[in-house]
C-alpha positions as CSV (number, residue, x, y, z in Angstrom):
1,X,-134.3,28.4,89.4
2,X,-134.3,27.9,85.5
3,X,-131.0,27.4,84.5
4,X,-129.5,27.7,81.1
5,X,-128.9,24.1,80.2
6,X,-128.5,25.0,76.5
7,X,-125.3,26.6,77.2
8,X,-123.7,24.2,79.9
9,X,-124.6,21.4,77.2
10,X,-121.8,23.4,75.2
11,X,-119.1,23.0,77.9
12,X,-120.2,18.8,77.6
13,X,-120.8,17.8,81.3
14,X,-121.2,14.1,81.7
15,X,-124.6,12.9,82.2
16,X,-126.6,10.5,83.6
17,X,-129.8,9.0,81.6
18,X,-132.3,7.8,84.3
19,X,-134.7,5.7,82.1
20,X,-131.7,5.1,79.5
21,X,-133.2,1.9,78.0
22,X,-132.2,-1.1,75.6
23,X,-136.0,-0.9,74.1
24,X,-135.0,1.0,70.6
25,X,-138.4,2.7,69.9
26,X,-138.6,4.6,73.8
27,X,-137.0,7.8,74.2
28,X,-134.5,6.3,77.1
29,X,-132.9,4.8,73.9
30,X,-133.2,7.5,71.3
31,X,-132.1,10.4,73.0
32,X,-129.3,7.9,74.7
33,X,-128.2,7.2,71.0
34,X,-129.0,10.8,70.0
35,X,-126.8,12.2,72.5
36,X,-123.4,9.6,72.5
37,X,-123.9,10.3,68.8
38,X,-123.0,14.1,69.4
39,X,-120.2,13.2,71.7
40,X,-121.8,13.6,74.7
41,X,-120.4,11.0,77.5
42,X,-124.0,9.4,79.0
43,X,-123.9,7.7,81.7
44,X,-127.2,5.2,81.9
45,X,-129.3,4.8,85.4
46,X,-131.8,2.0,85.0
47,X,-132.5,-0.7,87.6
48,X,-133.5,-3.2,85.1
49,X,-130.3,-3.1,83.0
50,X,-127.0,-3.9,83.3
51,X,-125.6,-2.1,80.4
52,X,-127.7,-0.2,78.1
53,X,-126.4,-0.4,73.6
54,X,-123.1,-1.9,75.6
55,X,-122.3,0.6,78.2
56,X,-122.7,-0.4,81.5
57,X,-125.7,0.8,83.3
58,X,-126.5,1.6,87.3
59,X,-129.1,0.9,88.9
60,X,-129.5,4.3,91.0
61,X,-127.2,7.8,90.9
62,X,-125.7,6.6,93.7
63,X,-124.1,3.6,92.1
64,X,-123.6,5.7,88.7
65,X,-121.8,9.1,90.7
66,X,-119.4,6.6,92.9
67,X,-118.0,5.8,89.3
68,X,-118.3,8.8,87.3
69,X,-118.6,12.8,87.9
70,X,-121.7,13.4,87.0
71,X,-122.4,16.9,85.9
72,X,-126.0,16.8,84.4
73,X,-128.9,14.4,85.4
74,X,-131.8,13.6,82.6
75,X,-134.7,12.7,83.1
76,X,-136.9,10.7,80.7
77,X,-139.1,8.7,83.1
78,X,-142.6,9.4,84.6
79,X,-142.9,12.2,87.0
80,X,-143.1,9.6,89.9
81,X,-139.9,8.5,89.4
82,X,-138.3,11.5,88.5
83,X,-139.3,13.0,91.9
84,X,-138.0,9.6,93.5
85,X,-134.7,10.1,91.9
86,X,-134.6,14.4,92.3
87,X,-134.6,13.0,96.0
88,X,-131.6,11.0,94.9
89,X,-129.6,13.7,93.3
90,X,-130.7,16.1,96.1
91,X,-128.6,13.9,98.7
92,X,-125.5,13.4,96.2
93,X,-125.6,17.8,95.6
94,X,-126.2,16.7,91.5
95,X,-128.3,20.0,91.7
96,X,-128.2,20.5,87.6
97,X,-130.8,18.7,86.3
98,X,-133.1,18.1,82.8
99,X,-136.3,17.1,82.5
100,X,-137.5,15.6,79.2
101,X,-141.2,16.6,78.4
102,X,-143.6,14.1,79.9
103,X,-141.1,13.3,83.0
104,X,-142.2,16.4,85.0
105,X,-145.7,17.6,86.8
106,X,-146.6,20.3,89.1
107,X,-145.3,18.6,92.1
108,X,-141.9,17.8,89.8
109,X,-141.6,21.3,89.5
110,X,-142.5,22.5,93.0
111,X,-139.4,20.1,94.4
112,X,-137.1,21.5,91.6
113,X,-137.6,25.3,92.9
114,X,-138.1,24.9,96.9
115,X,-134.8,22.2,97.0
116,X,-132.9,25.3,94.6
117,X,-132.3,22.4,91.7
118,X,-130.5,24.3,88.3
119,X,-133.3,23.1,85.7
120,X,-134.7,23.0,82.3
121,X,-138.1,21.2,82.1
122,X,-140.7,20.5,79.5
123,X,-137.8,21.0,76.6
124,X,-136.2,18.3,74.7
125,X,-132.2,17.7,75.3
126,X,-132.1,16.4,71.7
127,X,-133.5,19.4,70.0
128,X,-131.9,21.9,72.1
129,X,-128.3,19.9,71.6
130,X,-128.6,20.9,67.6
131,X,-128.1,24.5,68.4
């Protein structure tokens, strides 16, 4: 079920980054920036990193939802890992969900709609956040 993910970003739900990154030039660290820059509260999931542009980072959902009420989960890594973590988010009921272009396939997809995820996929939560 599409959801309208443009408007919920106006009520400014926390949200988790999985693939939030320290590397400047990938888009876990733009959109990261892009997003705190707008006030948005991101929260960043990365295994590899304790605290991404100095805010601390968890290694799963689970470790990022025990600390913070996660309202939106984004997804900017590939679609193997997004699927890995929609299983995740499945188990914690984070049911609203955004997947950046290039982090969602047909199979992606197919889990978003028969597990009844709330989703926007293939648009960019950067461009959609100027509106």
């Amino acid at each position: 079920m599409q959801l309208d993910l443009v408007s919920y970003l106006n009520e400014g739900p926390k949200m988790a980054l999985v693939g939030a990154t320290n590397n400047s030039t990938k888009f876990g660290n733009i959109i990261f920036r892009d997003m705190v820059s707008k006030g948005y509260e991101v929260v960043p999931v990365n295994p590899r990193a304790t605290t991404v542009n100095d805010v601390t980072a968890y290694p799963d959902l689970v470790s990022a939802q025990k600390d913070h009420d996660l309202g939106l989960v984004v997804y900017v890594v590939p679609p193997k890992h997004t699927l890995e973590s929609l299983k995740e988010a499945q188990d914690l009921g984070l049911k609203k969900v955004w997947v950046q272009p290039g982090a969602g396939d047909p199979t992606v997809r197919s889990y978003l709609d028969e597990n009844g995820f709330e989703y926007l996929m293939d648009a960019c939560v950067m461009v959609e956040s100027r509106r």
